[in-house]
DSSP file (Angstrom, degrees, kcal/mol; ACC not computed):
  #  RESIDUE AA STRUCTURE BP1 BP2  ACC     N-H-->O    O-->H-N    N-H-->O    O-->H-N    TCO  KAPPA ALPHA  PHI   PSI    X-CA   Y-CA   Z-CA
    1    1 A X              0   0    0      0, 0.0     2,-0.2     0, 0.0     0, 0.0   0.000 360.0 360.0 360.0 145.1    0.0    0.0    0.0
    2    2 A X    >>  -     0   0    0      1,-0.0     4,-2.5     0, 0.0     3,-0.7  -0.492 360.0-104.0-112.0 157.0    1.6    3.7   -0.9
    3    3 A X  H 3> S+     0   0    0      1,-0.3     4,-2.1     2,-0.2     5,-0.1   0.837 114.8  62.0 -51.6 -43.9    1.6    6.3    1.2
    4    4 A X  H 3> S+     0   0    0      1,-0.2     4,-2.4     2,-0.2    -1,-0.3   0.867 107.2  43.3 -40.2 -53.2   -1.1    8.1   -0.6
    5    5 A X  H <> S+     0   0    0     -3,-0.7     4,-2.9     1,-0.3    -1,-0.2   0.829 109.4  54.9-100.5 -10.4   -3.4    5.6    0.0
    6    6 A X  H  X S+     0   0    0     -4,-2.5     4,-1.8     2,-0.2    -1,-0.3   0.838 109.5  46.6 -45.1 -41.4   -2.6    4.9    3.6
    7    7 A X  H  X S+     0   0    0     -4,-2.1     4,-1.3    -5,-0.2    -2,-0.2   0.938 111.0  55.7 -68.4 -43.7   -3.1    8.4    4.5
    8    8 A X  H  X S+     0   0    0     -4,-2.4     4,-2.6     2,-0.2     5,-0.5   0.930 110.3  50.0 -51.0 -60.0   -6.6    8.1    2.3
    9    9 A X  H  X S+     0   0    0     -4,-2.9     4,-2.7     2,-0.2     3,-0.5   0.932 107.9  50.2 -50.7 -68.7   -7.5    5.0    4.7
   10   10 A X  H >< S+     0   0    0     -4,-1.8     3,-1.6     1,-0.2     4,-0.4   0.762 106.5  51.2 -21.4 -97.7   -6.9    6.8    7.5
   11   11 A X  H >X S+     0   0    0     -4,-1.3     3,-2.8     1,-0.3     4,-1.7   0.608 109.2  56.8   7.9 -68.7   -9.1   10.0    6.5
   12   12 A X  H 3X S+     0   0    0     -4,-2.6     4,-1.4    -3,-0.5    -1,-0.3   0.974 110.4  42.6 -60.7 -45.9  -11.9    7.6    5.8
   13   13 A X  H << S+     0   0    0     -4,-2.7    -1,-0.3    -3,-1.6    -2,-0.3   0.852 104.5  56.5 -43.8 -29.4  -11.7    6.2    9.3
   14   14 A X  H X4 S+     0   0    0     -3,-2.8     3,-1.3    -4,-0.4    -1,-0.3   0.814 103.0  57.5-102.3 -33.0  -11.3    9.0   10.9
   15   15 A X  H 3< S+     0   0    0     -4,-1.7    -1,-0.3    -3,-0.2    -2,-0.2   0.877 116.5  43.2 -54.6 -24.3  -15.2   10.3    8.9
   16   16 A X  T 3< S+     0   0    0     -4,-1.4     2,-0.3     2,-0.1    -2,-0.2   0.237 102.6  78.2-137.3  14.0  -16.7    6.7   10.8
   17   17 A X  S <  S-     0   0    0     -3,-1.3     2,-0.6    11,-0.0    11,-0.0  -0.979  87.6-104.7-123.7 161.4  -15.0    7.0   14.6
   18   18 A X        -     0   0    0     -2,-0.3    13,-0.3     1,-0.1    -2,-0.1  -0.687  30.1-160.4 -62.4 118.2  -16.3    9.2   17.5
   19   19 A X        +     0   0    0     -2,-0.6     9,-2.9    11,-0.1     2,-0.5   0.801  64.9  38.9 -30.8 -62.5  -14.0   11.7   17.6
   20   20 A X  E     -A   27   0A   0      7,-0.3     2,-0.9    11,-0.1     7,-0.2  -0.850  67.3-137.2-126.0 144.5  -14.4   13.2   21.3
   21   21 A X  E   > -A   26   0A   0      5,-3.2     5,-1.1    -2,-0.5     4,-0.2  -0.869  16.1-164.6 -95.7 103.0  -15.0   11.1   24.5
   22   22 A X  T   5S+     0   0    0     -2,-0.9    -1,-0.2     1,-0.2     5,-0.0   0.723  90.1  53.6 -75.3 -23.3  -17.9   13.6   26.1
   23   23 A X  T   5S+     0   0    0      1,-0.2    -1,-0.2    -3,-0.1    -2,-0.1   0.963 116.4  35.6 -70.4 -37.0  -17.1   11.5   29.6
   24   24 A X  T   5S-     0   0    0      2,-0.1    -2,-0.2     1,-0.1    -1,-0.2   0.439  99.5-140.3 -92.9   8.3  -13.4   12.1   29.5
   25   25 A X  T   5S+     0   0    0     -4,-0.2    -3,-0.2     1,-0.1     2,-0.2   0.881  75.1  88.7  44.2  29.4  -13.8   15.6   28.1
   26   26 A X  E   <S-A   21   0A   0     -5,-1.1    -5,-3.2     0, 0.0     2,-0.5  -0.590  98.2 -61.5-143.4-163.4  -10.8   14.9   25.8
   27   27 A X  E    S-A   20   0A   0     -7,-0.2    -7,-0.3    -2,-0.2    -8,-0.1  -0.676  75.7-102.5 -82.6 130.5  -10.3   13.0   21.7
   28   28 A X     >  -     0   0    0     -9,-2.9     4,-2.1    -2,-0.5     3,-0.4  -0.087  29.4 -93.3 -40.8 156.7  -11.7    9.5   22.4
   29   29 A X  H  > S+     0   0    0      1,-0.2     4,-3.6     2,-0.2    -1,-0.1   0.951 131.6  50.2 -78.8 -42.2   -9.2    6.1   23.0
   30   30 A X  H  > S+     0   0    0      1,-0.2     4,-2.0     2,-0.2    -1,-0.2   0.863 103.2  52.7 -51.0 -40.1  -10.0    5.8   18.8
   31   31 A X  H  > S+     0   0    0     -3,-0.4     4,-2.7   -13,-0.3     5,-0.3   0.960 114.4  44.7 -43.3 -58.2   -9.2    9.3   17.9
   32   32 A X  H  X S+     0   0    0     -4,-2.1     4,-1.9     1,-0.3    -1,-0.2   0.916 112.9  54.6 -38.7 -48.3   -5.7    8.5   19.8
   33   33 A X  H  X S+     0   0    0     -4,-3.6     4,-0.8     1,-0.3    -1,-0.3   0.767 106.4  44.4 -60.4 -50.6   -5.6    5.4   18.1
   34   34 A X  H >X S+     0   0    0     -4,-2.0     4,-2.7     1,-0.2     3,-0.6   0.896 117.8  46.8 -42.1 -60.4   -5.9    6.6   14.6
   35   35 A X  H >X S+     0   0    0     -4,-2.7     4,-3.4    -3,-0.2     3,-0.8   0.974 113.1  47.6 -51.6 -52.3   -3.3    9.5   15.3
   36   36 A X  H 3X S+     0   0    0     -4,-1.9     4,-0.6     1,-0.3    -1,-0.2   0.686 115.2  46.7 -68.6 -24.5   -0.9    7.0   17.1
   37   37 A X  H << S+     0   0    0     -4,-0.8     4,-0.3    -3,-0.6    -1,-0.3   0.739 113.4  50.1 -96.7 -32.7   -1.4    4.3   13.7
   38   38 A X  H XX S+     0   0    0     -4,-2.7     3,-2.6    -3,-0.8     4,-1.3   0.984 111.7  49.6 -91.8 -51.9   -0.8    7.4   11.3
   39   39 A X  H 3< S+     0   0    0     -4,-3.4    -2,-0.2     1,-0.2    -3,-0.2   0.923 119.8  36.4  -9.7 -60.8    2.6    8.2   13.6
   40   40 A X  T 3< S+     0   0    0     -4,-0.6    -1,-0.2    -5,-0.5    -2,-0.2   0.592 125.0  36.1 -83.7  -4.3    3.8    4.7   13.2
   41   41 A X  T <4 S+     0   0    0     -3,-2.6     2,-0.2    -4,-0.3    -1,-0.2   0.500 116.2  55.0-122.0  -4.6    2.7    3.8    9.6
   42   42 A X  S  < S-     0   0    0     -4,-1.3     5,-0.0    -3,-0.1   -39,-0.0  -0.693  78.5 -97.7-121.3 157.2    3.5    7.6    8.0
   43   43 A X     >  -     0   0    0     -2,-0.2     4,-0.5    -3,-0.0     3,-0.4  -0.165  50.5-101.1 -16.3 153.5    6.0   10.5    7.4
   44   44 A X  H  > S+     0   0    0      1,-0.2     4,-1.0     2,-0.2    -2,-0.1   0.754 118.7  47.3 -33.0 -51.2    5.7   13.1    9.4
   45   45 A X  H  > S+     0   0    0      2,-0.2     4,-1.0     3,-0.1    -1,-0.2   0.440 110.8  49.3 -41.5 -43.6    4.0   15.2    7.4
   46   46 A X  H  > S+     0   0    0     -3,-0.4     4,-0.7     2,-0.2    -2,-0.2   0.672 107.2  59.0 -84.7 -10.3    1.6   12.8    6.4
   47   47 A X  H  < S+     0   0    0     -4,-0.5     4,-0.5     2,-0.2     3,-0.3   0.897 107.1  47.0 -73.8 -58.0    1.1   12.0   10.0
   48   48 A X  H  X S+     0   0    0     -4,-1.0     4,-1.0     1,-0.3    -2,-0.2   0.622 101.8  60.2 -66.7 -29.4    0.2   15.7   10.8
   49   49 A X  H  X S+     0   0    0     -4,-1.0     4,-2.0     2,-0.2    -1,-0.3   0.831 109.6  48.2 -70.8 -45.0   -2.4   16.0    7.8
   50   50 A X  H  X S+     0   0    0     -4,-0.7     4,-1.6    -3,-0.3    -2,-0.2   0.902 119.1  40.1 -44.2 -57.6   -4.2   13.0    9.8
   51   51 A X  H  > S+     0   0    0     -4,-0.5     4,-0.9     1,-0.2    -2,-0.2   0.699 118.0  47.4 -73.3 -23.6   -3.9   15.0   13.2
   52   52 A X  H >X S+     0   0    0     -4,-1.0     4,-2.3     1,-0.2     3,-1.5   0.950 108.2  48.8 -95.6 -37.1   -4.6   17.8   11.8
   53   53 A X  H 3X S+     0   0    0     -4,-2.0     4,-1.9     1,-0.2    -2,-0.2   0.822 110.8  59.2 -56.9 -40.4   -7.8   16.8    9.7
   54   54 A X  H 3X S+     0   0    0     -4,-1.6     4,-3.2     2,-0.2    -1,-0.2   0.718 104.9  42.5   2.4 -67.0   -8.7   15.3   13.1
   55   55 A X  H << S+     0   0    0     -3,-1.5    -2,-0.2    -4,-0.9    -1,-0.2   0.863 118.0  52.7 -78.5 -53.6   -8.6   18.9   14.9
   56   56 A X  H >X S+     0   0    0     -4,-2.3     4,-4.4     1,-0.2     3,-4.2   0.987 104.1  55.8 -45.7 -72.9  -10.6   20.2   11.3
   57   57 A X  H 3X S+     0   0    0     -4,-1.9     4,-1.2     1,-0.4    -2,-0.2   0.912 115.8  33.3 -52.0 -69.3  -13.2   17.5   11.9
   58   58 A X  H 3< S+     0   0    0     -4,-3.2    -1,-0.4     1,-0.2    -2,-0.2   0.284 111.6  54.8 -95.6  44.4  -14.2   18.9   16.0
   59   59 A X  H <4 S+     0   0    0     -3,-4.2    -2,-0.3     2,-0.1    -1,-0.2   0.461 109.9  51.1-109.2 -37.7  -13.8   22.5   15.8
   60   60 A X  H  <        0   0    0     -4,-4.4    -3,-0.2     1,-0.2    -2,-0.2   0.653 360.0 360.0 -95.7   7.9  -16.7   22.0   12.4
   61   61 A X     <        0   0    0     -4,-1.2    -1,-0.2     0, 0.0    -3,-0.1   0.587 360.0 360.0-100.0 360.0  -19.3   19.7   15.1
């Protein structure tokens, strides 16, 4: 799988997990999880476009 479409997978995921844990008042164990899988599988760069899309994704609910 190419970077491209690793980052792509991600992104999709990230549309079809809860974002924010409303008991822990913080990103949900998935959110982490997603960031922590684009860390470990990505560039840097590509890593942060995950985190960042993330960040996009609860400031627009």
């Amino acid at each position: 799988m190419t970077i491209h479409e690793k980052l792509e997978e991600l992104k999709r995921e990230i549309s079809q997990t809860e974002l924010y844990s409303k008991e822990r008042g913080k990103l949900s164990a998935p959110a982490l999880d997603l960031v922590a899988r684009a860390y470990r599988e990505l560039p840097v760069d590509e890593a942060d476009a995950v985190r960042r899309e993330i960040l996009e994704v609860l400031r627009s609910e």
